[in-house]
N, C-alpha and C positions, 0 to 999 in steps of 0.2 A: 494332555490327552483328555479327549473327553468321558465323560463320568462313565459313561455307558460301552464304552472304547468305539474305535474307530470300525467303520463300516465295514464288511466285509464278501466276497460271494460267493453262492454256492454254488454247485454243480445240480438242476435238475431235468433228466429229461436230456432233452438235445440242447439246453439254453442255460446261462449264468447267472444267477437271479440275484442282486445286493439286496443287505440284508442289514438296515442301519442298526446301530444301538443293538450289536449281539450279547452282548453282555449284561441287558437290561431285566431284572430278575420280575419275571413272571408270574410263578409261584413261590411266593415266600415263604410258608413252612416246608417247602425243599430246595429252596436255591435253587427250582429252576428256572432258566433264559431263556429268553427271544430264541436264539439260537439253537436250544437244543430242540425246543418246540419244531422250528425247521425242520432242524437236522429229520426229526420224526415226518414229516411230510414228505422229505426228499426218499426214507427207508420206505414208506407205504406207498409211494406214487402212484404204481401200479395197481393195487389193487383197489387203491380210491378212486382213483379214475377208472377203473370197471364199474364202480358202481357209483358213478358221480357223473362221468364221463356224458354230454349231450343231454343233462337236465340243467334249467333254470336250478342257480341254486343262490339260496341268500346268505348272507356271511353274517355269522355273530361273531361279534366283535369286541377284544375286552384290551383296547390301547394303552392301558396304565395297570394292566395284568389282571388276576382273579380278583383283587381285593378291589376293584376300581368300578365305576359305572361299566356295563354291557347297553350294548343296542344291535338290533338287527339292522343291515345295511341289505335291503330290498330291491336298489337301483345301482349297477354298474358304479364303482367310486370314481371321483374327477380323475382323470393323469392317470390312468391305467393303461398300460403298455397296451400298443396295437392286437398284439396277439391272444387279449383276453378277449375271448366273444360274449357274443351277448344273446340273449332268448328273450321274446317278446311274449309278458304272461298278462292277465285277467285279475286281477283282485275279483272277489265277491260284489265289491261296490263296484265295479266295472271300469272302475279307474285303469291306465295297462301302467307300465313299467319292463325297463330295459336289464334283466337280470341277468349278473355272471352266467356261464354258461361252461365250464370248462369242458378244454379240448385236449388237453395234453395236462400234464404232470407239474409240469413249471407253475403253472397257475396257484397251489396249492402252496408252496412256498414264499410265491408272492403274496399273497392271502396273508399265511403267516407274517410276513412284513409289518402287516398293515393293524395286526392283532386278533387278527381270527384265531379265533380256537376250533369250533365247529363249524363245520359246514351241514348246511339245514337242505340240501334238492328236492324239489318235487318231485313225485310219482309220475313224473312223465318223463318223454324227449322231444327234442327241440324240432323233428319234424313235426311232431301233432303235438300239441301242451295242452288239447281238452279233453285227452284219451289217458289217461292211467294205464300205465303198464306196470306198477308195484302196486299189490296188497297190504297194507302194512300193520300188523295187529300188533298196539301200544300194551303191555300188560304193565301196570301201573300197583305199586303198591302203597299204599296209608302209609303215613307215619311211624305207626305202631306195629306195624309190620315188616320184611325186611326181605334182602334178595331170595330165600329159602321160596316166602310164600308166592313170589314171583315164577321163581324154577315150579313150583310145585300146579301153578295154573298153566304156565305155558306147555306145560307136559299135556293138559286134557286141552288147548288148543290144537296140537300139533292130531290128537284123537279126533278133532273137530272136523282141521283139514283134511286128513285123512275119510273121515266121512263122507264130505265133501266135494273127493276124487283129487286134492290139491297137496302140494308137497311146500311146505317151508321152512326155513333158514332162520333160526336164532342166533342172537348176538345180546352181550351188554349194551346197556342206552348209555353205561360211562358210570351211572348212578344204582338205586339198587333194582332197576325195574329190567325187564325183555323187552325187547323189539323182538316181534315175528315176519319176517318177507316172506312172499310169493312171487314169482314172477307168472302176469298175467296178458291176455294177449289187448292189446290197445282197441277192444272196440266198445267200451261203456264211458260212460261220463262220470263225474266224479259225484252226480246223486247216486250215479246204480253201485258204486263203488264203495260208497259210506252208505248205503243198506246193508248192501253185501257183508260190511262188519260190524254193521250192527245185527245181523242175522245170525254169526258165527258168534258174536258176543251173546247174544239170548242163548243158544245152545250152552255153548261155557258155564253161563250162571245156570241152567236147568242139570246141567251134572256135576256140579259142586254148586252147590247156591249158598250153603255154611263160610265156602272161601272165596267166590266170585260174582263180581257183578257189572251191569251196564250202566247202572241208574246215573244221573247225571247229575245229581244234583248231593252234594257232599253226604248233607243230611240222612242220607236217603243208603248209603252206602253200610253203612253199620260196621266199620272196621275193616270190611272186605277189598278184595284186589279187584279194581277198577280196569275193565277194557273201555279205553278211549278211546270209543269210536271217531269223534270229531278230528281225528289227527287224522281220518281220511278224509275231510272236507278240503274244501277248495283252499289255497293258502295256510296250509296248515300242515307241517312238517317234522318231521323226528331228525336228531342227528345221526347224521349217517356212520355210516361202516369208518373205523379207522379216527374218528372225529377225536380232538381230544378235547374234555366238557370243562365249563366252569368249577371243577372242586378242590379244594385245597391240596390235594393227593395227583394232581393231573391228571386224572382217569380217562382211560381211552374206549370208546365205544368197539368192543373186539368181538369181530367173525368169527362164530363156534359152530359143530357139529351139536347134536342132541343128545350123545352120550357125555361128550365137555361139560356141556350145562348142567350138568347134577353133580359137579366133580370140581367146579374151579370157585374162585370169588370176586366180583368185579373187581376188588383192588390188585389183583392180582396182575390186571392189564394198568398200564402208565405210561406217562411219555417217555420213559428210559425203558420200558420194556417192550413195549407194544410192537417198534421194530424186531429184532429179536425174533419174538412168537411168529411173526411171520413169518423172518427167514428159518426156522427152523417148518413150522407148520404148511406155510404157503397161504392160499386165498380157499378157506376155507369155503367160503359162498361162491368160489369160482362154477361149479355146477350149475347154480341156480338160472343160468343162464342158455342153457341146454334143453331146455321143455317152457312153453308158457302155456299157463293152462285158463281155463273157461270158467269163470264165475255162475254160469247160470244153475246150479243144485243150491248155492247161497241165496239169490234170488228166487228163486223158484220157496225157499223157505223162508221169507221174506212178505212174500206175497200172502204163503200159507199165517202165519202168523198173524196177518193184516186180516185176512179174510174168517178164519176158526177162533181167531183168540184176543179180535180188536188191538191190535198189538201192531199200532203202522208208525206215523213218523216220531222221531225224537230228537228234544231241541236242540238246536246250531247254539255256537259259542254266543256272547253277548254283543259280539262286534258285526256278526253278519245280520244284512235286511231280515227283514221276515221273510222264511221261505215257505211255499206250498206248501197244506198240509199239515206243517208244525203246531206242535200245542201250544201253548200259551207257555210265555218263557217268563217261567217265575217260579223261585223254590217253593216245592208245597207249604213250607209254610207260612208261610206271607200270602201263599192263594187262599189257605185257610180263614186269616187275619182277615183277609178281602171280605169274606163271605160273612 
């Protein structure tokens, strides 16, 4: 028999998915498998594919488990069953590529097959991929700080949106950081779209500026809990809803309410548990789908910013061209060293 046992399939969706080497252990300080990872994408199906469902999505990929090389797989893999689709996306460098695109639930266990852990979708859907229809405010915490100070700024986001006229959806990122959704209507580009959170992120830091900030550049952050704004640029993505991340603990990136969020611990959600909470809870972000709203009070405060307080563009990751606008992309202190 072979080390890892013999293949096996599942049931996902309307289709049978094999599922080689189930026995092949994944995470090693839990014994978990190939298989149960599945198992967990076949328990979520549904409500991953509500929120996966007709976006380009890229697969990270961890083939020899968590303790192994990861890469993201950007382009459809070779010998992928007819039934995986595909979405035609734009890099920055304007290169295109042919990314998964899932349509159904099956997809998602085949994924698993292959060693996906998370799936990463863009903010859009496969009818228009240059229109954002997800908001996504990254709350990001330092090292030296921890899920507590994460809960504690996504709280004065959620006051942000609400300023703002907008309503969003928190979840664990799997790690110790929030992911905040919106759902928004598909008519800005993904500039107007990463103002819009870097506009919500200035506010954030101007009401806690002791715990929050935008600043980009490490240095520059002072200990404080970082909103990423570039995770709304173009090719740039958070793990989705239900994902489960690279951690030793298999941690699952889980759908919460905002009174949840002050009340549970990321490790709380795992790949042995995460179905579960669902079946007991359901699709918590299932709502969020039911209203999209209007970014223009974000940009309208954007502009204000740019205009009253010199306060316009701020810099892209180190990988994208130089875009309009942008400052000089160099940590202050090496601009300092220049001068």
């Amino acid at each position: 028999m072979p080390k890892n046992g013999e293949p096996i399939e599942v049931e996902a969706g309307e289709r049978k998915v094999r599922v080689s080497s189930p026995d092949k252990v994944y995470f090693p300080a839990r014994g978990i498998t190939k298989r149960q990872v599945v198992e967990h994408y076949v328990a979520v199906g549904e409500p991953l594919l509500r929120a996966v469902g007709e976006r380009p999505t890229t697969l990270k990929r961890y083939v020899d488990g968590v303790e192994g090389e990861w890469f993201y797989a950007k382009r459809v893999p070779k010998g992928a069953p007819e039934w995986v689709e595909t979405a035609k996306i734009t890099f920055p460098s304007g290169r295109t590529a042919e990314e998964v695109c899932p349509t159904e639930a099956a997809v998602f266990a085949w994924a698993a097959n292959l060693g996906t852990f998370d799936f990463h979708p863009w903010p859009v859907r496969r009818p228009d991929v240059d229109h954002p229809d997800e908001l996504r405010i990254d709350v990001d915490p330092p090292d030296e700080a921890g899920f507590s100070d994460a809960v504690e700024v996504a709280g004065v986001v959620r006051e942000v949106l609400d300023s703002a006229g907008l309503v969003g959806y928190p979840k664990t990122s799997g790690g110790r950081g929030v992911h905040v959704l919106v759902r928004i209507r598909p008519e800005w580009d993904f500039i107007d779209v990463r103002h819009a959170v870097i506009a919500l992120g200035r506010e954030v830091e101007r009401r806690i500026p002791e715990k929050a900030t935008i600043a980009w550049w490490k240095e520059e952050r002072g200990g404080r809990v970082f909103i990423d704004y570039n995770q709304a640029a173009r090719d740039r993505t958070v793990a989705s809803a239900w994902s489960v991340r690279g951690t030793p603990r298999a941690t699952v990136s889980t759908p919460l309410t905002w009174d949840l969020l002050t009340e549970v611990d990321p490790d709380d959600f795992d790949v042995l548990t995460a179905g579960a909470f669902y079946a007991e809870r359901g699709d918590l972000h299932g709502p969020m789908d039911e209203q999209a709203f209007g970014i223009e009070t974000l940009l309208e405060w954007y502009a204000r910013d740019e205009r009253d307080h010199g306060l316009g563009e701020m810099p892209y990751p180190p990988d994208y061209p130089k875009m309009p606008g942008e400052p000089k992309r160099v940590q202050p202190s090496k601009a300092r060293d220049d001068t």
